[in-house]
N, C-alpha and C positions, 0 to 999 in steps of 0.2 A: 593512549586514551582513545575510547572508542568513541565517534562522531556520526551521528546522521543527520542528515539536513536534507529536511523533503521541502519541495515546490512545485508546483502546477494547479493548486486549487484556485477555486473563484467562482463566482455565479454564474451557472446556466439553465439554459430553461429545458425543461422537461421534455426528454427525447434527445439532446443533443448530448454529447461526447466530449468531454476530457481528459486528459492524459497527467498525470504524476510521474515523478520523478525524486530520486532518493540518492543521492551521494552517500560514500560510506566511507574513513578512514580510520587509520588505527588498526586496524586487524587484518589476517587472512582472511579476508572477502569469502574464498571459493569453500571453506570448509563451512561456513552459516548459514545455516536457513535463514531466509529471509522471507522476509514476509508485510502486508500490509496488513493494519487491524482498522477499526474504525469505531466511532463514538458518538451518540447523538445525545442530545440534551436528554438528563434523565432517566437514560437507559445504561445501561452495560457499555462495555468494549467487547467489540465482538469480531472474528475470522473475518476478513476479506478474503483474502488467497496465502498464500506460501509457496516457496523455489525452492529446491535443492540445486547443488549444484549441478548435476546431472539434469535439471530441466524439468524432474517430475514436479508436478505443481499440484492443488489443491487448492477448494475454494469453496468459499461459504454457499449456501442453498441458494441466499436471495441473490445471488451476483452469478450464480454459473449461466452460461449463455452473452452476458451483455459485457462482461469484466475480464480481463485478460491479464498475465502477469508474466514479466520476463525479465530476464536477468543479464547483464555483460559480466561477464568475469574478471574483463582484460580495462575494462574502465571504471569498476567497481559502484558499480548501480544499478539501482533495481526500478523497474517503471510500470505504472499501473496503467493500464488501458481501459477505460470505463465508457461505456455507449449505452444508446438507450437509458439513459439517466431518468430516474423518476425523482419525484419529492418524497419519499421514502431514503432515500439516499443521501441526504442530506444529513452531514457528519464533520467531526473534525475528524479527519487522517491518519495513522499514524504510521511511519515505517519502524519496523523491528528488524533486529539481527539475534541471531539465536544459536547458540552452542552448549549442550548439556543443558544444565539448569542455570546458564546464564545468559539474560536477556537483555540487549540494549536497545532505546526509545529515542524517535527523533520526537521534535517540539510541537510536532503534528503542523498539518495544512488544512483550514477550512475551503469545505468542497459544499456548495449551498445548490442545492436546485426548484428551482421558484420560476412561476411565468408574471 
């Protein structure tokens, strides 16, 4: 059974940096895309980034430059790097694992940015 279980959300103030962090078991980790998405009151779920295994990445509009995403292979997790945080950014989390047409969801982490 596939597991994700993301942590590192929590309140910070606008301009400052957070990091996420996504465990994953149950599967071949290195053949998934992986990925964060994110969700704000209201609105859609929408792209943060995505990893292949090979390290190409990809990454929404509003987050290219400030957002960063990387992958271990050998520890089976995947971690968001987020800086320059604005209150636009405020979301709950979610990490994804992704193979063909099959996709699995962690329970998402609330990431708030507020002064």
């Amino acid at each position: 059974q596939v597991q994700l279980v993301e942590s590192g959300g929590g309140l910070v103030q606008p301009g400052g940096s957070l990091r996420l962090s996504c465990v994953v078991s149950g599967m071949n980790f290195r053949t998934y895309v992986m990925g964060w998405y994110r969700q704000a009151p209201g609105k859609q779920r929408e792209l943060v980034a995505t990893i292949i295994a090979d390290d190409r990445t990809n990454y929404g509009d509003s987050v290219k430059g400030r957002f960063t995403i990387s992958r271990d292979n050998a520890k089976n997790t995947v971690a968001l790097q987020m800086n320059s945080l604005k209150p636009e950014d405020t979301a709950v989390y979610y990490c994804n694992a992704r193979i063909g047409i099959k996709s699995n969801w962690g329970p998402g982490t609330q990431v708030t940015v507020s002064s």
